[in-house]
C-alpha positions as CSV (number, residue, x, y, z in Angstrom):
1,X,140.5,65.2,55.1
2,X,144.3,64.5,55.2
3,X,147.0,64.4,57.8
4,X,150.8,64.4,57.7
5,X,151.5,62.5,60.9
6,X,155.1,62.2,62.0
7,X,156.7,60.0,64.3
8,X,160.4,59.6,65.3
9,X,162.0,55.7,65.6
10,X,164.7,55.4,68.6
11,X,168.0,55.6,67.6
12,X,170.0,52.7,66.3
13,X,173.8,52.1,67.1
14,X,174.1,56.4,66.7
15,X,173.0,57.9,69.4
16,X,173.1,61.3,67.0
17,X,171.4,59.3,64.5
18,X,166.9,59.7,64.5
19,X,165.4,58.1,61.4
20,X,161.4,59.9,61.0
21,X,158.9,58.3,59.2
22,X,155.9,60.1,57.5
23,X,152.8,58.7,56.6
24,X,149.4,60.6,55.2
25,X,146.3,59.7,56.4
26,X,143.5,60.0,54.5
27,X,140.0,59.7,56.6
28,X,136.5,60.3,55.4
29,X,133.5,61.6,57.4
30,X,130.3,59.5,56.6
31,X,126.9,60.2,57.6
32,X,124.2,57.2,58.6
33,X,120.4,57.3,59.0
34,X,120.1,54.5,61.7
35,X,116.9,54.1,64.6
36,X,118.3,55.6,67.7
37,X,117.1,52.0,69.2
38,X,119.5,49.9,67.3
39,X,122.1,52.7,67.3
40,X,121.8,52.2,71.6
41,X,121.9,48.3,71.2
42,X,124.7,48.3,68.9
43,X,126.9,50.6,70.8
44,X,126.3,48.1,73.5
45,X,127.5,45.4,71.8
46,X,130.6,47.2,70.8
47,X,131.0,48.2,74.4
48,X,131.4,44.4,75.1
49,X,133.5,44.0,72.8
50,X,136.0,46.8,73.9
51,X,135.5,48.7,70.9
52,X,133.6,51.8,69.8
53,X,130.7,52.1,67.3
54,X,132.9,53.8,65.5
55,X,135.9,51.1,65.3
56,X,133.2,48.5,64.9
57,X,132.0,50.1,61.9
58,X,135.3,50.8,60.5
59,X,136.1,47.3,61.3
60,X,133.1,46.0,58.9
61,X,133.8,48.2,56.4
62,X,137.2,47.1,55.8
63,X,136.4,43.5,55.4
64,X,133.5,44.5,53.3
65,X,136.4,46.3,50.8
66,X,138.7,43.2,50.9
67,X,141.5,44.9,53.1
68,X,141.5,41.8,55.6
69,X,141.3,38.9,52.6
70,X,144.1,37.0,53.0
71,X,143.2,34.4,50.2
72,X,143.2,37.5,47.9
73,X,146.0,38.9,48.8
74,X,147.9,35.7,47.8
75,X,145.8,35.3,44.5
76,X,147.0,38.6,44.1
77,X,151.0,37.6,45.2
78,X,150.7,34.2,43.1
79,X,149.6,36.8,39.6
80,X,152.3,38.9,40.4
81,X,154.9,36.3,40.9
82,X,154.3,34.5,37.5
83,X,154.9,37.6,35.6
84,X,159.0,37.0,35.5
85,X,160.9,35.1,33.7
86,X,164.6,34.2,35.4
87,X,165.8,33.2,31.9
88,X,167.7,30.5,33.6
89,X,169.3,32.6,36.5
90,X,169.7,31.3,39.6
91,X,170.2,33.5,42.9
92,X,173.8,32.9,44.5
93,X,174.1,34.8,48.1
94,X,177.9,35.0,47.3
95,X,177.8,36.9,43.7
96,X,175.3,39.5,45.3
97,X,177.7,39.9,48.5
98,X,181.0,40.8,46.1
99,X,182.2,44.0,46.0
100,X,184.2,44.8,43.3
């Protein structure tokens, strides 16, 4: 199931001006056979953690994808870094600033 949610940022220095950003979101219903005993204690434990089952669950699955690895991530950063080559080209704040 998929959802256009759209939300509206303040305006800037333009009081005319409303940037709105999109963004789809893509969810998926999932279906567990769990003990009604451990589904009570574990709803507990979210409970005291100020979360829902739900969220908790979410929250597992995530890490259990990689979405929270940070050490990835840079792996990942580092790979895609390497890839260019400057052939000897140096950035200068100046040349990029010039209008011509």
């Amino acid at each position: 199931m998929c959802n256009l949610v759209t939300w509206s940022l303040p305006p800037r220095l333009d009081p005319l001006t409303q940037d709105t950003c999109a963004r789809i979101l893509c969810t998926m219903n999932l279906t567990l056979s769990v003990d009604e005993q451990i589904v009570s204690r574990a709803r507990k434990r979210a409970m005291a953690l100020g979360k829902s089952l739900n969220q908790v669950i979410r929250d597992y699955l995530e890490k259990l994808a990689g979405a929270d690895d940070p050490e990835r991530s840079i792996k990942e950063f580092e790979e895609l870094s390497a890839r260019g080559h400057s052939r000897g080209w140096k950035f200068n704040r100046d040349e990029t600033h010039e209008r011509s």
